[in-house]
C-alpha positions in Angstrom: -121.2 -7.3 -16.2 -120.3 -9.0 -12.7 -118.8 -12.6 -13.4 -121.1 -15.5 -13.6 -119.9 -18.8 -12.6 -117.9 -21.4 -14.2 -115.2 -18.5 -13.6 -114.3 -19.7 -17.8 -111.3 -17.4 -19.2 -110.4 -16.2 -15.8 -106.6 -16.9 -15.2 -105.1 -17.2 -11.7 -101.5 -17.3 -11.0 -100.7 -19.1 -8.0 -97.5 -17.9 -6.4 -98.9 -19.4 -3.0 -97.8 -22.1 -0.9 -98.8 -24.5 2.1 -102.2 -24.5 2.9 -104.4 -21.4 3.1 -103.2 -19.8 -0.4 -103.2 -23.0 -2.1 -107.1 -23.7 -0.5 -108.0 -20.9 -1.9 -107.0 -21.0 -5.7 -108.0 -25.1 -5.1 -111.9 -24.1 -4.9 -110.8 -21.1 -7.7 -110.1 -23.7 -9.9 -112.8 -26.0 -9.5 -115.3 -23.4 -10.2 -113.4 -23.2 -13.6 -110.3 -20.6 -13.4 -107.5 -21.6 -15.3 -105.4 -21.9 -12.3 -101.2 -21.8 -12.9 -99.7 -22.7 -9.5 -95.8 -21.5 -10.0 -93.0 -23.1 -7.9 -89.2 -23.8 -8.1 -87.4 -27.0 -7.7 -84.9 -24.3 -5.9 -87.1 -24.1 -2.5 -90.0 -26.3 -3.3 -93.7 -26.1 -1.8 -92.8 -27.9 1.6 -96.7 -29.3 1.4 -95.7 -31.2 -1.4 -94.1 -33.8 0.7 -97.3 -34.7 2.3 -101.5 -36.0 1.6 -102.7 -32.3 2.1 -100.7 -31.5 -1.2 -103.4 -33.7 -3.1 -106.5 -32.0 -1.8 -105.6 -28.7 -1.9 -103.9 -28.2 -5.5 -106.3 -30.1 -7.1 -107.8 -29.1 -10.9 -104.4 -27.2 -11.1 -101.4 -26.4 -13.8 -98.0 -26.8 -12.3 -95.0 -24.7 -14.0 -91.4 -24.5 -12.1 -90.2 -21.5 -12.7 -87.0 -19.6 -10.6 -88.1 -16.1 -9.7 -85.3 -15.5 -7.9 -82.8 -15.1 -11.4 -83.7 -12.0 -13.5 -85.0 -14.1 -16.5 -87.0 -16.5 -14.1 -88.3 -12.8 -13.5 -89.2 -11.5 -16.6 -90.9 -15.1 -17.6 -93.2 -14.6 -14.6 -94.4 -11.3 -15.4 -95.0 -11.7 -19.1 -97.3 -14.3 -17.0 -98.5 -11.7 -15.0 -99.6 -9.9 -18.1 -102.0 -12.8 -19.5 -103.2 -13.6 -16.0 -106.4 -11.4 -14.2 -105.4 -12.4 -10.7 -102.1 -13.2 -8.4 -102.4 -14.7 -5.5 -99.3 -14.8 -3.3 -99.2 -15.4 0.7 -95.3 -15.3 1.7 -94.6 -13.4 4.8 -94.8 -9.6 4.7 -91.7 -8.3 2.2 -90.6 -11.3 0.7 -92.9 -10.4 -2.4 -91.2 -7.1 -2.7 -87.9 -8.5 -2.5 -88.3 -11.3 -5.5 -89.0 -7.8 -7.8 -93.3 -8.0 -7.4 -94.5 -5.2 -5.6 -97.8 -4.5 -6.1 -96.2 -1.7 -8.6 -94.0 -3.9 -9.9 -97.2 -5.9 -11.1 -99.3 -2.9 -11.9 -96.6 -2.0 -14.8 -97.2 -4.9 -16.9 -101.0 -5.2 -16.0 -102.8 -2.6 -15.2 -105.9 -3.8 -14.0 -104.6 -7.0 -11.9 -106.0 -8.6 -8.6 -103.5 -9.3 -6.3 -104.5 -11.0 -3.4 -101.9 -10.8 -0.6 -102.2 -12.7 2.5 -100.0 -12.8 5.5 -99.6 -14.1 9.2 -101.0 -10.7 10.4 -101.1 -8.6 7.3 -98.8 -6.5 5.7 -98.6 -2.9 7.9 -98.9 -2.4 11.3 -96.2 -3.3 14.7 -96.9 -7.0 14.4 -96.8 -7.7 10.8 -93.0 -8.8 10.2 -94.1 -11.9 12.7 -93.6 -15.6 11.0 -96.8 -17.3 11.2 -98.4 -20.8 10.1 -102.4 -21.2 11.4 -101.5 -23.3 14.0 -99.4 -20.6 15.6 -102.0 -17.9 14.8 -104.6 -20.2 16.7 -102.7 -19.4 19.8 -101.9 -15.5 19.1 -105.5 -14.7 18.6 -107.2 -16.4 21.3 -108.6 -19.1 19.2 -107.0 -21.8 21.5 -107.3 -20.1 24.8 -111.2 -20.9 24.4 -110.9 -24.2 23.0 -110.7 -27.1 24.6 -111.3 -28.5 28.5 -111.4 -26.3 31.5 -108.3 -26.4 33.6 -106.0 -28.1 30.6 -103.7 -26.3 29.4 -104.3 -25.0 25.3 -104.9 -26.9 22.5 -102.1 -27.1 20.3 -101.5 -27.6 16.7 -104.8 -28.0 14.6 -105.0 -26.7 11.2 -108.2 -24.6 11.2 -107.4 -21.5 10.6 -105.8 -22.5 6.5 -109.4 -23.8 5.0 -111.1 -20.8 7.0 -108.8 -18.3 5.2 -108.9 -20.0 1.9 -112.6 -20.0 1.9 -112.4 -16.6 2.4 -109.8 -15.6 0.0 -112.1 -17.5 -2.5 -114.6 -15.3 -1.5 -112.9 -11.9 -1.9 -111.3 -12.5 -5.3 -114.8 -13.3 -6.8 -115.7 -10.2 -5.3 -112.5 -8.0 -6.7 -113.4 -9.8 -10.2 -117.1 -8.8 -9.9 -115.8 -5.2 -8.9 -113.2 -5.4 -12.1 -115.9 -6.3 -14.5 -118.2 -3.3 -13.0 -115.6 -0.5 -12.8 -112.7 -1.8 -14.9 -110.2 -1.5 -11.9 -108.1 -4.3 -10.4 -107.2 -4.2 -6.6 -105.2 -4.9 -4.3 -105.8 -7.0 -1.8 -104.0 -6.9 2.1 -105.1 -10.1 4.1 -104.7 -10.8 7.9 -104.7 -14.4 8.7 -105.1 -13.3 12.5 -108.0 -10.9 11.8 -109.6 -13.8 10.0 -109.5 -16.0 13.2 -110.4 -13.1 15.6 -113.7 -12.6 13.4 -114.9 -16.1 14.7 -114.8 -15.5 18.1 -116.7 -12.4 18.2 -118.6 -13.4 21.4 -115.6 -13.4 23.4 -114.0 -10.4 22.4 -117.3 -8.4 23.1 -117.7 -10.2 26.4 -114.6 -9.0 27.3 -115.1 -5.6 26.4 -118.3 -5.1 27.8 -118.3 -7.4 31.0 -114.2 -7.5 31.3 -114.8 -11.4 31.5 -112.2 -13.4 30.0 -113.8 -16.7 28.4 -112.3 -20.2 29.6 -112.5 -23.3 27.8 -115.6 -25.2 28.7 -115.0 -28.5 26.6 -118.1 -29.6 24.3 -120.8 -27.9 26.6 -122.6 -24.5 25.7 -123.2 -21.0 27.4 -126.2 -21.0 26.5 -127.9 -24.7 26.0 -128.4 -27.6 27.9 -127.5 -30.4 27.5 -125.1 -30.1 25.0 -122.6 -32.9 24.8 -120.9 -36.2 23.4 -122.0 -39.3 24.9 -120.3 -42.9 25.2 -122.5 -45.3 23.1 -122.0 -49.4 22.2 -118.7 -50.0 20.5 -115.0 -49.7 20.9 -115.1 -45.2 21.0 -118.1 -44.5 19.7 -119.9 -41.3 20.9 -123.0 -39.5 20.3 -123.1 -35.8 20.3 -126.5 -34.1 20.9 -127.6 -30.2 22.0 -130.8 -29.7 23.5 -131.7 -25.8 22.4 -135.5 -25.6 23.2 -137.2 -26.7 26.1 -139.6 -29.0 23.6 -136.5 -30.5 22.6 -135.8 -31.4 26.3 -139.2 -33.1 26.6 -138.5 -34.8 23.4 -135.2 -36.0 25.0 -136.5 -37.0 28.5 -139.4 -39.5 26.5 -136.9 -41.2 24.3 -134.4 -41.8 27.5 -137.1 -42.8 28.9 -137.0 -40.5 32.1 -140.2 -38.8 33.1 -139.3 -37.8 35.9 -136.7 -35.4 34.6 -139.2 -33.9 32.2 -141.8 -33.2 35.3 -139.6 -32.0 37.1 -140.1 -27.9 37.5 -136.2 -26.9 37.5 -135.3 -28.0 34.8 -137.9 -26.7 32.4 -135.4 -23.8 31.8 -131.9 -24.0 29.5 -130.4 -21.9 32.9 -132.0 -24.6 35.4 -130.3 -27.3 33.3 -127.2 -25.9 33.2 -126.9 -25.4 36.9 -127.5 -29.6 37.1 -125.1 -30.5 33.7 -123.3 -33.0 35.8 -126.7 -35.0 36.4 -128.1 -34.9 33.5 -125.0 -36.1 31.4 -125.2 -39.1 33.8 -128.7 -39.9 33.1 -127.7 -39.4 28.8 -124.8 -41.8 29.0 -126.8 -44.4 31.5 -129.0 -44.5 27.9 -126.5 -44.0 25.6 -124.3 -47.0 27.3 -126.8 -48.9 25.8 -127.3 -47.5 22.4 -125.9 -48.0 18.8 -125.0 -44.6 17.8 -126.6 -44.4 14.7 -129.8 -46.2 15.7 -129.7 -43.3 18.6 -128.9 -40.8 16.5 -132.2 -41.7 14.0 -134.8 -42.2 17.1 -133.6 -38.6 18.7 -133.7 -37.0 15.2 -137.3 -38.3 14.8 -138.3 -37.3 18.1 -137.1 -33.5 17.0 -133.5 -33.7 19.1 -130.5 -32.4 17.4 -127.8 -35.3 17.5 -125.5 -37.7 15.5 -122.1 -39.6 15.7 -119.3 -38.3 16.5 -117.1 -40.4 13.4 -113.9 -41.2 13.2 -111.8 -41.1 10.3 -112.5 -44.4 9.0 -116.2 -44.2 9.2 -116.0 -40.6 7.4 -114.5 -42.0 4.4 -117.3 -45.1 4.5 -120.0 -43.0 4.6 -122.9 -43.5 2.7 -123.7 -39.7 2.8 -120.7 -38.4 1.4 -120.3 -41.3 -0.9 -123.3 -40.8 -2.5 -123.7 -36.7 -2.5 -120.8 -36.9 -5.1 -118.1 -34.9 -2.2 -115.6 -37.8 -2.0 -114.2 -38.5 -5.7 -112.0 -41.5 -6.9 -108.6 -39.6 -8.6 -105.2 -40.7 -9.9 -102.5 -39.4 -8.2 -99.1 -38.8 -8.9 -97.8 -42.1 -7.6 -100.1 -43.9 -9.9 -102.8 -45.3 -7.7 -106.4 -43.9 -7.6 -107.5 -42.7 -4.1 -110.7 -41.4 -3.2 -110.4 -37.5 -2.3 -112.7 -34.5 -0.9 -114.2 -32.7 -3.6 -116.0 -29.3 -3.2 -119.1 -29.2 -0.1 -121.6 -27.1 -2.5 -123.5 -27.8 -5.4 -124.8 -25.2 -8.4 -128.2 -25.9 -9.8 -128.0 -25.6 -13.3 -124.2 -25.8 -13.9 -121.8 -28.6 -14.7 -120.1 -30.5 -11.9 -117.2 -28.6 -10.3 -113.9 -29.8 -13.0 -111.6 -31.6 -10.0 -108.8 -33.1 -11.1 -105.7 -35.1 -9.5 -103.0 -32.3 -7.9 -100.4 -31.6 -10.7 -96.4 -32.3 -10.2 -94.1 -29.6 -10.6 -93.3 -28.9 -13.8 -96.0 -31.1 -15.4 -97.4 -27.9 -17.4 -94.3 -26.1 -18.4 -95.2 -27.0 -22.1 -98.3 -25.3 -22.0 -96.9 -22.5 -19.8 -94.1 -21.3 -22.1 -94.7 -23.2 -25.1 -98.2 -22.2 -25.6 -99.0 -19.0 -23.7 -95.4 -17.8 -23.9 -94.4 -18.7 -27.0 -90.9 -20.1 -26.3 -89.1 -22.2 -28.7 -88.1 -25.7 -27.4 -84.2 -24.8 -27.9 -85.6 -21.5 -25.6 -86.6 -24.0 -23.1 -84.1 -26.3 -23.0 -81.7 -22.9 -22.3 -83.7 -22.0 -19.9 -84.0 -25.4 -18.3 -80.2 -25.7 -18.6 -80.1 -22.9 -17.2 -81.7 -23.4 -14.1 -84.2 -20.2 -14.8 -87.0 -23.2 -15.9 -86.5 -25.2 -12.8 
């Protein structure tokens, strides 16, 4: 039968690192895998240095293991053997290399799920690039349509590593699902790049079909008017608000207070309005100039308008919705001190709260790694720790 969730008994092993790979197994985990993220002291997860670290390896085991040495090796595929899933996303090769092909796997279990991601996949002319999401942002087009017109591209941004760990989430349910049906493991080869170019669909066919290369048009819309972020009271605040019906332009002009631009016959059309965007953002922000945005945000949304703040940091973490919805969630980290943390954005009916806990340090779980899985002595440990195959 397909898995239900919690995903209880299903064992991950983490080989991943950074962001995207390390999303992924995160939301694995907190839907109840017994996640084993697997790093070395030798080249260590350079994420771990920084705040991301805590998010995204949450509700996690932490072994250190050295792959590279022939006994680090063998320990990680006897782990391979008790585990139904890998996940690894080092650049195309370098799994081959450390002695864990796909084959290599295979041989000790069978029916495995390996879930391979990469820059831009693991065939094809392109796919020996090195890639982080940020850069693929740029190769796919992603940035070239982001952004202000006339300005050169966005750069940096870290969009694309929660978009593909969402998605790799999402396909190893599905490859479990398919192993509980038919009994076969898979293997799975993931395109960061194809990810990203499957969220600009619009462009690409525009392209193809019209040979019109899309510009950056900041926060307005091809298709609705307005559609924008307005200055409101307070030291940068904004209010964001898209107007996608002509009732909702109606409903707009009455709580500006601006009759006249609801009588009036060219704009009573999304294309009439876009042709006078420049106007009518100057009428908005004459209203919103005087506005809390909040208090505007509540009279637009009672009149039927689409709109709310445009937050920054500090007001996200204050906020009453998130507080209260159960995402943000108080945790003891590493260090010590208990810091309030993004949990998961959906809820189950029926189930227990997701199981989130603080982001492990490495090595933390080696006990229950080789002690209790493995069955290693503790003077087989302390060899191996000596050793530098444990590290």
């Amino acid at each position: 039968m397909p898995h239900d969730l919690p995903l209880t008994g299903v064992r991950v092993l983490d080989l991943s690192w950074i962001i995207a790979g390390p999303t992924a197994t995160r939301f694995l985990a907190m839907m109840g895998a017994d996640v084993i993220k697997v790093g070395s002291g030798r080249r260590p997860d350079p994420s771990s240095r920084g705040a991301p670290f805590q998010t995204y390896n949450q509700s996690k085991r932490y072994a250190a293991l050295n792959i590279a040495l022939p006994e680090g090796l063998a320990l990680a595929k006897r782990l391979i053997a008790l585990s139904d899933v890998l996940v690894e996303n080092f650049a195309a090769g370098v799994i081959e290399r450390l002695g864990l092909s796909y084959a290599a796997v295979t041989a000790v279990k069978p029916d495995i799920i390996m879930i391979s991601s990469a820059g831009t996949g693991h065939s094809g002319p392109h796919k020996d690039y090195v890639a982080y999401g940020s850069l693929l942002q740029h190769y796919t087009g992603w940035n070239s349509i982001s952004g202000y017109p006339e300005r050169e591209p966005i750069k940096g941004g870290l969009w694309a590593d929660p978009w593909v760990g969402l998605e790799l989430a999402m396909m190893t349910v599905a490859a479990l699902n398919h192993r509980a049906v038919t009994g076969e493991g898979q293997y799975v080869d993931f395109s960061m790049a194809e990810a990203l170019s499957a969220t600009i669909p619009e462009a690409l066919l525009d392209y193809q079909m019209n040979g019109a290369v899309p510009a950056p048009q900041g926060n307005r819309d091809t298709w609705d008017a307005p559609h924008g972020v307005y200055p409101c009271q307070g030291e940068d605040h904004w209010l964001a608000l898209a107007v996608t019906t002509d009732a909702e332009w109606q409903a707009l002009c009455h709580v500006i207070e601006r009759p006249d631009l609801a009588a009036d016959a060219s704009l009573r059309t999304a294309a009439g309005r876009r042709r006078q965007h420049a106007a009518l953002d100057d009428a908005i922000t004459a209203w919103t100039h005087t506005q809390d945005d909040y208090v505007a945000m509540h009279r637009l949304q009672a009149a039927g308008v689409p709109a709310g703040p445009s937050l920054d940091i500090a007001r996200v973490y204050h906020d009453p919705h998130l507080r209260q919805s159960g995402y943000f969630t108080p945790l003891q980290t590493s260090d010590g001190v208990t810091r309030t943390l993004p949990g998961l954005p959906w809820r189950f009916a029926n189930l227990e709260p997701p199981r989130v806990t603080a982001a492990p340090v490495l090595g933390q779980d080696n006990d229950y790694v080789y002690r209790d899985l493995l069955g290693l002595s503790a003077a087989e440990m302390t060899r191996l720790v000596e050793a530098q195959v444990i590290y």
